[in-house]
N, C-alpha and C positions, 0 to 999 in steps of 0.2 A: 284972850288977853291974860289970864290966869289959870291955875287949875281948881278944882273942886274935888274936895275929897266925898266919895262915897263908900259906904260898908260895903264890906268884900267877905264872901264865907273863910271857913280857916281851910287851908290849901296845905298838902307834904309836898315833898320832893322836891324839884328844882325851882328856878324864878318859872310863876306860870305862862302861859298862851294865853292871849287874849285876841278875842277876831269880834267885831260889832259891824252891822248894818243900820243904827241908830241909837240913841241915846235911850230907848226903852226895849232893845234888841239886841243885848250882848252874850257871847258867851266866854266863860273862862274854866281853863283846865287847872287840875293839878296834878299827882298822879294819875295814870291811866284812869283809875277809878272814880275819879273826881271830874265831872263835866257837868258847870254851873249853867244856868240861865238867868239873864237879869232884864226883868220886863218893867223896869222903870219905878218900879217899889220894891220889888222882893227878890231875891236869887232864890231857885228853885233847882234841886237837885238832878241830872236827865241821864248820870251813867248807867249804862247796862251793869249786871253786877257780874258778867263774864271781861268787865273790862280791869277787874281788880285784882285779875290775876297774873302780872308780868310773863312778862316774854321774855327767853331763854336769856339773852343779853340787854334786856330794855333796862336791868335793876330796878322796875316799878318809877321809872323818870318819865317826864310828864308829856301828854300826850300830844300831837299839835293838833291846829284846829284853823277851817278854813269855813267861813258862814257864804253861802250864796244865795240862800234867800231863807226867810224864817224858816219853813218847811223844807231846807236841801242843806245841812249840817254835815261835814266829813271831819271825824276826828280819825288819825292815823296814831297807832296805838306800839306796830314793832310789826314788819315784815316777814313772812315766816311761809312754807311751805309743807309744814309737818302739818296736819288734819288736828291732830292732837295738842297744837297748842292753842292759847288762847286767840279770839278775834286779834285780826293786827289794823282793818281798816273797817270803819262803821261808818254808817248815814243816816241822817234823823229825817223823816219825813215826817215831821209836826208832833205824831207821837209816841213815835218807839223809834228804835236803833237798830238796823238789821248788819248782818256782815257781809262786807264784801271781801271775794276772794282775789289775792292780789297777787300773780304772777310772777315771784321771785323765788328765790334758791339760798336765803337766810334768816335769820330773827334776830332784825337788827331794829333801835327804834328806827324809825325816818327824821332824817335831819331838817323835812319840809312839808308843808302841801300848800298848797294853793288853786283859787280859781284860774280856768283858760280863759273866762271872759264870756263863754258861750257855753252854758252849763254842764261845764267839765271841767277836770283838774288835774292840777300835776302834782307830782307825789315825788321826794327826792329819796332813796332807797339809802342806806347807811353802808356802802360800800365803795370802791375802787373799784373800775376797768379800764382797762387798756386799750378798751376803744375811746376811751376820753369819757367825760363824767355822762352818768346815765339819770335819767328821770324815766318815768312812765306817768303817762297822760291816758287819762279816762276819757272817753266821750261816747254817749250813742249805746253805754252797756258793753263797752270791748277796752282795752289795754292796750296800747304801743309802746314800746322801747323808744325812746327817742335819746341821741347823744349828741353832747358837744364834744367838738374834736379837739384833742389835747394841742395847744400848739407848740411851735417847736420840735424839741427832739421827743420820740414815742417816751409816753412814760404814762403810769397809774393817775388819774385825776377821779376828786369826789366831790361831786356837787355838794356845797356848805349848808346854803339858804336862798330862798327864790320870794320875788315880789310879785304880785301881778297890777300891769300899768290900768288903771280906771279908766272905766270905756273902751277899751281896747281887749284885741286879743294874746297880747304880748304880753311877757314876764319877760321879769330879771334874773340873772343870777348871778351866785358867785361861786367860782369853783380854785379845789386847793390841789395844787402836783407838785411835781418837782419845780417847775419855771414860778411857785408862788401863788400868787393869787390872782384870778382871773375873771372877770367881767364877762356876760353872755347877754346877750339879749336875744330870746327867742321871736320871729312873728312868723302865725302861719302863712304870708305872701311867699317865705324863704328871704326876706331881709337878711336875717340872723345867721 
C-alpha cells in the first residue's frame, strides 16, 4: 500500500541493481566494487576486492546482480576474454566470491543477468550480432550461445534487458536493431 524508506550504504557510479529474495535477503550493487548485503538490520559489505578494478570499457559502472538463493549470488562485473583482466562474472556461495570464466571475445559490461528458473542463468553480453541478439545461459557448469533471431530484414540486434517469469522457466526480453525494439520471450519447451 505504500513505501518504506530504509538506510541504504553510500553507493558511486550509476542508479544501482538491486535483486532480493526477501525482506531480510537483499542485495545491492554499486560500482563493481560495491556489492551490499541487507539481512534485515544491517548492510554488510560482500565485494571481492578484485571486483574494484574496472574492465577495459566497463568505466567502473555498476555491476548487475541476480539472487537465486542466499548461498547462489551472480554478479556480472564486464565480459572479457583477456586472463589479465579483472573477474567479469562472480558467485557467492554463502561466503566468498569465486570467478567464473565467461566465454566471450570482449570487455564489455553485460547489459543483464538473470535467473533460468532451474538454477542457472542468462547473462546478456554488451554487443551486436548478426545472428540476431545473443545471451549465454549457464546451467550444469557449461555456457550456450543462445540467439534470438533478428526479425525482418538481416541486421545487427543487442539484447537490452531480460526478466525471468516466477516459477517458470521462461525470461523476457528486449532487444534493440534496426526494426527498433523487440520483445522475446524465451521457454525451454521451444514456445519462444
Amino acid at each position: 500500500r505504500a513505501w518504506a524508506r530504509f538506510p541504504a550504504p553510500m553507493l558511486s557510479g550509476g542508479p544501482p541493481n538491486i535483486a532480493a529474495l526477501a525482506d531480510n535477503d537483499v542485495w545491492i550493487t554499486g560500482n563493481p566494487g560495491q556489492i551490499y548485503h541487507w539481512n534485515g538490520e544491517r548492510w554488510t559489505s560482500t565485494a571481492s576486492p578484485e571486483a574494484s578494478r574496472p574492465c577495459g570499457c566497463s568505466n567502473g559502472g555498476v555491476a548487475q546482480i541476480a539472487v537465486l538463493a542466499s548461498d547462489d549470488v551472480w554478479a556480472a562485473l564486464g565480459i572479457g576474454a583477456d586472463p589479465s583482466l579483472p573477474p567479469v562474472l562472480m558467485h557467492w556461495d554463502g561466503h566468498a566470491w569465486r570467478n567464473v570464466a565467461v566465454p566471450h571475445g570482449g570487455c564489455c559490461q553485460p547489459a543483464g543477468i538473470a535467473s533460468d528458473g532451474a538454477s542457472g542463468i542468462w547473462v546478456i553480453p554488451f554487443e551486436s550480432d548478426w545472428l540476431g541478439a545473443q545471451y549465454l545461459h549457464w546451467r550444469a557448469g557449461r555456457w550456450t550461445n543462445v540467439y534470438a533471431k533478428a526479425p525482418g530484414r538481416r541486421g545487427a540486434e543487442s539484447a537490452e534487458v531480460i526478466a525471468p517469469v516466477p516459477g517458470t522457466q521462461e525470461v523476457w526480453s528486449a532487444d534493440r536493431g534496426r526494426s527498433g525494439v523487440t520483445l522475446n520471450l524465451y521457454s525451454p519447451g521451444g514456445r519462444a
